[in-house]
Structures are given as C-alpha cells and as structure tokens.
Backbone as CSV, one residue per row, in Angstrom:
resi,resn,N_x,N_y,N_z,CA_x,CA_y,CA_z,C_x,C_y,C_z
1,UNK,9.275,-102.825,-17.206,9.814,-102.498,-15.903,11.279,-102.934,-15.781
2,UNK,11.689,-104.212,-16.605,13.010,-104.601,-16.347,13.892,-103.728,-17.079
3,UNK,13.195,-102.932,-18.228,14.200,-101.709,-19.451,14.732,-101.430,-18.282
4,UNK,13.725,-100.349,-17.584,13.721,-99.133,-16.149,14.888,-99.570,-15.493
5,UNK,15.388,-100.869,-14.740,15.951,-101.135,-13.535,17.024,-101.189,-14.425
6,UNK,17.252,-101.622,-15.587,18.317,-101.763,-16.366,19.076,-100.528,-16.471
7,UNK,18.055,-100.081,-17.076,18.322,-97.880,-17.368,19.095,-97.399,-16.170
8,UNK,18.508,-97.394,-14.952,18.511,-97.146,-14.286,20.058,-97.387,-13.573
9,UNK,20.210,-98.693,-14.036,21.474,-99.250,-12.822,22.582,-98.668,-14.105
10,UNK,22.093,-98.995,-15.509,23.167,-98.755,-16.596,23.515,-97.009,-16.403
11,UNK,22.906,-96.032,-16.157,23.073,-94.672,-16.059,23.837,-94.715,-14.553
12,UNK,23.524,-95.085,-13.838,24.301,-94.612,-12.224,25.618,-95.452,-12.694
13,UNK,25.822,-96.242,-13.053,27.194,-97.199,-13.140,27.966,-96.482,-14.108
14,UNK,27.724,-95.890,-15.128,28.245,-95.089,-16.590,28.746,-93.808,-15.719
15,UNK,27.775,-93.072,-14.948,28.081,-92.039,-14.328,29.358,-92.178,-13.628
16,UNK,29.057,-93.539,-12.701,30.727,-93.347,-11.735,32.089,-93.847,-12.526
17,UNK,31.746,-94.692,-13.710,33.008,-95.161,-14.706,33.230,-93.915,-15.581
18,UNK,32.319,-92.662,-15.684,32.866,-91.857,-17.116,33.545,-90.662,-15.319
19,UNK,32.859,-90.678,-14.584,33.453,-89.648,-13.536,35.060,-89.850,-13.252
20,UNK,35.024,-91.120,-13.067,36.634,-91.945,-12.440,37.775,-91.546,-13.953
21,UNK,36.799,-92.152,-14.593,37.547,-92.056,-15.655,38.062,-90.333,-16.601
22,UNK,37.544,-89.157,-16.128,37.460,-88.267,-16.522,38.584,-87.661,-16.160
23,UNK,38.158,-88.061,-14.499,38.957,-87.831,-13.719,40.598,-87.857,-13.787
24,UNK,40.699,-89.169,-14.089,42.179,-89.688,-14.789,42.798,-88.722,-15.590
25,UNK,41.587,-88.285,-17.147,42.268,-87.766,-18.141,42.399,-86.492,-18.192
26,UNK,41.778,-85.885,-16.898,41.946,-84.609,-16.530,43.629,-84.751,-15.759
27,UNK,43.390,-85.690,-15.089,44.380,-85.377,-14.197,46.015,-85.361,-14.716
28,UNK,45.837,-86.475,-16.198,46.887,-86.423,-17.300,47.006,-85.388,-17.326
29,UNK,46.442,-84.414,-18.056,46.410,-83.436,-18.736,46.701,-81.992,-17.939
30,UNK,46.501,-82.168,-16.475,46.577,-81.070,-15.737,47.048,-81.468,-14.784
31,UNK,48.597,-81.699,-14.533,48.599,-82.390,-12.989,48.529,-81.966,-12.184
32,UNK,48.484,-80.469,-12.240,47.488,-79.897,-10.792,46.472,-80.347,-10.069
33,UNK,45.756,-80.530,-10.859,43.751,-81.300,-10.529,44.147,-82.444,-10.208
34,UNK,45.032,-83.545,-10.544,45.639,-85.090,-9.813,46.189,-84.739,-8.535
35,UNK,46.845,-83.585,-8.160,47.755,-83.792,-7.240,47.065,-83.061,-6.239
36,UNK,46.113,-82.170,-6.634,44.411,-81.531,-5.882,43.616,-82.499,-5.445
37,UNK,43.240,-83.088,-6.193,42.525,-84.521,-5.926,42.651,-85.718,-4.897
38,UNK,44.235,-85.685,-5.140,44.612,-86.928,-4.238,44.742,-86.391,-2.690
39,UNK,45.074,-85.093,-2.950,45.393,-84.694,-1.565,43.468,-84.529,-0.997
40,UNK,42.230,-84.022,-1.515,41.380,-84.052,-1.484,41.104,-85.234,-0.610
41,UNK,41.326,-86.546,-1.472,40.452,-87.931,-1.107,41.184,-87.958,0.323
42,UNK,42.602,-87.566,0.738,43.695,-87.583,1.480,42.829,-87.153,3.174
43,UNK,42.470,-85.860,2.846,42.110,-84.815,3.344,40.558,-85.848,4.062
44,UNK,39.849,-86.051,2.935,38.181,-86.870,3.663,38.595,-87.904,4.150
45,UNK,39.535,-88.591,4.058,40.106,-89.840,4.603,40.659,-90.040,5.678
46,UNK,41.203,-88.833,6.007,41.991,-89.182,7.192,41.873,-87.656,8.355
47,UNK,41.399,-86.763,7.782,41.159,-85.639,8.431,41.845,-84.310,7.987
48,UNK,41.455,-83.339,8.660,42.346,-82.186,8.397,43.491,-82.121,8.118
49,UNK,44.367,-82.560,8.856,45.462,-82.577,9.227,46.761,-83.325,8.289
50,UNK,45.620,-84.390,7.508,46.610,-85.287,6.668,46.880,-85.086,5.599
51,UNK,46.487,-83.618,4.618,47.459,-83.514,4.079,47.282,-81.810,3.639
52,UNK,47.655,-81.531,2.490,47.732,-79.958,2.214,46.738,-79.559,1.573
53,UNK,45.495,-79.917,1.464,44.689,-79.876,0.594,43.736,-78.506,0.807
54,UNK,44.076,-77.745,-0.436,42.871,-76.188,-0.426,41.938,-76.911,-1.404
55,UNK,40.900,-75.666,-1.042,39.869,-76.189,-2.247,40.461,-74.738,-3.180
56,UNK,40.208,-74.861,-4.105,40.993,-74.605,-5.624,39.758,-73.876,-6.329
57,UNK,39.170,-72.662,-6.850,38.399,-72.437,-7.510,38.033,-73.169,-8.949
58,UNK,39.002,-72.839,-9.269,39.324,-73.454,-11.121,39.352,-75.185,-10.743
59,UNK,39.512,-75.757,-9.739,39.411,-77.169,-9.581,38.253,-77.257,-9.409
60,UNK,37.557,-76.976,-7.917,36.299,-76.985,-8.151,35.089,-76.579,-9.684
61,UNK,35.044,-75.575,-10.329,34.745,-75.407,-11.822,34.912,-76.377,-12.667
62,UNK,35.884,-76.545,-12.781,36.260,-78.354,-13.620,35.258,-78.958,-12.926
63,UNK,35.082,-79.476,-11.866,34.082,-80.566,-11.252,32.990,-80.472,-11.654
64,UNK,32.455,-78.923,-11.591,31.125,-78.190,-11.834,30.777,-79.285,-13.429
65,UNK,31.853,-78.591,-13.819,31.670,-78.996,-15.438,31.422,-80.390,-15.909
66,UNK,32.480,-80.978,-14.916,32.202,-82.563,-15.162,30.965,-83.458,-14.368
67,UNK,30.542,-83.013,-13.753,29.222,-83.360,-13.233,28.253,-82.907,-14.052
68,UNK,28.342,-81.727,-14.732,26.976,-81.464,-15.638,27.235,-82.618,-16.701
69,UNK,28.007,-83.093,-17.370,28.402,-83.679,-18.351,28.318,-84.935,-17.883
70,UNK,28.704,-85.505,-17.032,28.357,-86.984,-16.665,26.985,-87.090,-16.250
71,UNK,26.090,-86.032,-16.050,25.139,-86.458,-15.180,24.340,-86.523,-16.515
72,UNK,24.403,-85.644,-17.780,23.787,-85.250,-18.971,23.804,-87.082,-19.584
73,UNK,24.643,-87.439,-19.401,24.874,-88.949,-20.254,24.428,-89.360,-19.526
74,UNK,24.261,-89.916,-18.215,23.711,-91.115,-17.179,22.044,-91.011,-17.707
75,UNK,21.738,-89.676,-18.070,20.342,-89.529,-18.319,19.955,-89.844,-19.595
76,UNK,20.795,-89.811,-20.632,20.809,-90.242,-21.831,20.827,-91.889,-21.808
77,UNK,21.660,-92.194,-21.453,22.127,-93.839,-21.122,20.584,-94.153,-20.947
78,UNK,20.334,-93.872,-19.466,19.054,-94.832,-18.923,18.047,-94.417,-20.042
79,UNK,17.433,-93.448,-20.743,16.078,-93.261,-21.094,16.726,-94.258,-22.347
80,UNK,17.713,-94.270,-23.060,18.009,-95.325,-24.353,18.024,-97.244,-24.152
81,UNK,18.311,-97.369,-22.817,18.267,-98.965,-22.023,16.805,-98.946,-21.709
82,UNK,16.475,-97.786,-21.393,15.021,-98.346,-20.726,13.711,-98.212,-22.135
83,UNK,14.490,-97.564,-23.183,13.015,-97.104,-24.140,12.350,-96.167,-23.801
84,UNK,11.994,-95.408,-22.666,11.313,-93.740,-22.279,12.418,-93.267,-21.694
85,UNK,11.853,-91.805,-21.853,12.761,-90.989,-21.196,12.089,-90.307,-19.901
86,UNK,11.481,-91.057,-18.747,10.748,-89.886,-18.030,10.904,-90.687,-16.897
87,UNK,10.715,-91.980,-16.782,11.380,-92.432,-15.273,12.650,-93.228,-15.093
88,UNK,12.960,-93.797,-15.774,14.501,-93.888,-15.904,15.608,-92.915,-15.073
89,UNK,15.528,-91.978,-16.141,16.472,-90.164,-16.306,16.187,-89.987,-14.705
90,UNK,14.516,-90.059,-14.115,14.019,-89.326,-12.589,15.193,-90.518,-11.730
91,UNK,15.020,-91.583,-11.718,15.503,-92.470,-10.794,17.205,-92.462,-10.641
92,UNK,17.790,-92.182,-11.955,19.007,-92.091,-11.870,19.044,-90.858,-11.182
93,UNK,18.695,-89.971,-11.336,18.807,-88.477,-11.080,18.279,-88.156,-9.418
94,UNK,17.607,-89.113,-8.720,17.259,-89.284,-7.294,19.141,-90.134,-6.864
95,UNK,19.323,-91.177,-7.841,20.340,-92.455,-6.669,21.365,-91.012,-6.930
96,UNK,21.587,-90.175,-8.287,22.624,-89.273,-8.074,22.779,-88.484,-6.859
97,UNK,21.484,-87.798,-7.238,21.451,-86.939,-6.158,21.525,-87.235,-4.401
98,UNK,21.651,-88.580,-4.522,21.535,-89.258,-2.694,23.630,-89.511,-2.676
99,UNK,23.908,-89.739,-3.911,24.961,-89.892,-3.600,25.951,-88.350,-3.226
100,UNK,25.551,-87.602,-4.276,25.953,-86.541,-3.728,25.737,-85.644,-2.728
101,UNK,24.372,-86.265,-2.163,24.717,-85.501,-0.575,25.282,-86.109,0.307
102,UNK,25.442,-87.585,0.058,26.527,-88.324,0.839,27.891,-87.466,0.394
103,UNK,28.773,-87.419,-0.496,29.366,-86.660,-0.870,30.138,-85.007,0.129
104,UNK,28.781,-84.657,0.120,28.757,-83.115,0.643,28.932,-83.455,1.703
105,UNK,28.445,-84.442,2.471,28.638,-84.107,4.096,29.568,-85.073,4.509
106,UNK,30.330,-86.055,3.346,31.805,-86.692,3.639,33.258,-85.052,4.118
107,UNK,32.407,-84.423,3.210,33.322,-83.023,2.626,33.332,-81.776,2.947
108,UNK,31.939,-81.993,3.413,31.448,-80.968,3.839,32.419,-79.582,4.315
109,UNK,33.354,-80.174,5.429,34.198,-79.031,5.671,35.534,-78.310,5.180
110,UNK,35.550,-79.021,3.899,37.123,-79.036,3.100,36.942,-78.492,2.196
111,UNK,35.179,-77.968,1.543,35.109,-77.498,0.524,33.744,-76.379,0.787
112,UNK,34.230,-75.303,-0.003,33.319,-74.152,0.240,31.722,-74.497,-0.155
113,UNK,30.638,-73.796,0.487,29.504,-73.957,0.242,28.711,-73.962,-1.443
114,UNK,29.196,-72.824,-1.905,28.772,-72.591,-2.750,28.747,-73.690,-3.830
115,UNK,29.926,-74.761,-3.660,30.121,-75.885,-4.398,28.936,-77.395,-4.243
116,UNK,29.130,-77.281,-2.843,28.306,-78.113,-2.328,26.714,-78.196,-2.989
117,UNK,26.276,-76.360,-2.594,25.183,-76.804,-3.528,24.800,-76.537,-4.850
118,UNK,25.890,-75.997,-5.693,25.930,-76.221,-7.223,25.927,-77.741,-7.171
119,UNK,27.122,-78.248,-6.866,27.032,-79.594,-7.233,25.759,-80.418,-7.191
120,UNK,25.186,-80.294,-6.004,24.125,-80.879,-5.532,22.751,-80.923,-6.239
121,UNK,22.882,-79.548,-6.767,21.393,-79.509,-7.551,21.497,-79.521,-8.746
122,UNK,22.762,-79.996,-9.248,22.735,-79.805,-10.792,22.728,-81.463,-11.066
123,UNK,22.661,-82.573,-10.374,22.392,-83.843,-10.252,21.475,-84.236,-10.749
124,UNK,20.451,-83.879,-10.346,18.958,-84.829,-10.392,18.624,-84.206,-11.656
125,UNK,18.623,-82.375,-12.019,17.617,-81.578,-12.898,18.165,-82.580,-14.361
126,UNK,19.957,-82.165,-14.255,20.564,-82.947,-15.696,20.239,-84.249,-15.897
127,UNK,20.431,-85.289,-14.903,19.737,-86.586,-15.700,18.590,-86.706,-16.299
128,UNK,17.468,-85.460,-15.543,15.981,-85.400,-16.273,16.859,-84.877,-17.974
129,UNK,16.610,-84.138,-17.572,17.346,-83.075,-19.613,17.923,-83.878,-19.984
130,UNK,19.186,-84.868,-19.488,19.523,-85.613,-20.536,18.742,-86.810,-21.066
131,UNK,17.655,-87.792,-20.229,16.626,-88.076,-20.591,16.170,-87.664,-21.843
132,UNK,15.350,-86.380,-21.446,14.685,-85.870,-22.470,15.302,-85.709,-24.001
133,UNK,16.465,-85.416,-23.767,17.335,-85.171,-25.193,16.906,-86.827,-26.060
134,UNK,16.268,-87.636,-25.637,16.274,-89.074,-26.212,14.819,-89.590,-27.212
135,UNK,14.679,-89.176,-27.689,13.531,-89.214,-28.292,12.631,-90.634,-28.315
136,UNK,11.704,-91.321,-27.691,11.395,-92.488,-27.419,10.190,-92.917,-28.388
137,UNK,9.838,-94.252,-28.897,8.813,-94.385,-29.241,7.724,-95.232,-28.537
138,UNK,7.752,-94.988,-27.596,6.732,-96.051,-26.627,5.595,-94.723,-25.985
C-alpha cells in the first residue's frame, strides 16, 4: 500500500515538474508559445482585460500534445514506484483529472471548448495506458 501512495504522489509530482518544465523548453524554442503563455496565466490572473491574450490553435495543439505525453509518463512513473500497474496509473489519473477540471473552469472563458474537453479526457484514460505499458511481476 505504501508502493501505491508513493506511485501515486511520485506520478502527479513528475507530471507537474515534466509539464513546467516542457513548458520552458517549448517556450525556448518557440517564443511565441512563452509569450502566449504568459499572457494566458496574465489573462486567468487578473481578468479579461489584463492582457492580450487569444487562444492560439497551434498553441493550444502543443498543449494537446504535451498533456498526452506527460500524462503517458505520470502513469508509467507510478505503476514502476508502486510494482502494479492498475491502481497506481487509476489514482494518478483521478488527482489528474480533478486538477484539470480545476484548470477548465480557472479558464474556462479564455479558451475554446473543444480544448477544455480534449484536455480533460485525455487525463485520466493516458495515465491508465501508460500504467499498462509497465509490465509488473506481482
């Protein structure tokens, strides 16, 4: 039970350090998506009004992408800390998914629907799959 809570906290914590961090090397690399971004956090922070922030197709897509990919490892992470892959992967893939509807309704109005619930449901399913990708012997 202590693997589990381990798995568990080690996959949600990996998730928000490889997200932040992705984030960064995207934002190197494209300073569009940094200067999208900041005005973004700008935008949930302080309201409409505070700064210039569109939502961006090709920005949003990047996100798409990087959420499947962080969420794929958080699920990998926990089922390898915990030794199974079947409640670990579920639990990370519930705290994900609670965070990202916190998320959606921080944002709710700054960013188009369709994002909201791609993002949203591609949370919980990927930490299961990446789980599973882990082959366990218990």
């Amino acid at each position: 039970m202590i693997r589990i809570i381990l798995g568990v906290v080690a996959g949600f914590i990996a998730w928000l350090i490889v997200w932040i961090g992705s984030e960064k090397i995207i934002g190197a690399i494209w300073p569009a998506f940094s200067v999208n971004q900041k005005a973004f956090e700008e935008v949930v922070k302080n309201g409409p009004g505070a700064s210039g922030f569109t939502a961006d197709t090709p920005m949003l897509l990047a996100q798409l992408v990087l959420g499947l990919a962080v969420s794929l490892l958080a699920g990998i992470l926990s089922a390898l800390i915990a030794g199974e892959n079947s409640r670990a992967p579920l639990f990370v893939g519930i705290l994900l998914l609670l965070m990202g509807i916190a998320k959606a309704v921080m944002s709710w109005q700054y960013v188009p629907l369709w994002y909201h619930i791609v993002f949203t449901a591609i949370l919980l399913p990927l930490a299961i799959v990446g789980g599973k990708l882990i082959t366990t012997t218990q």
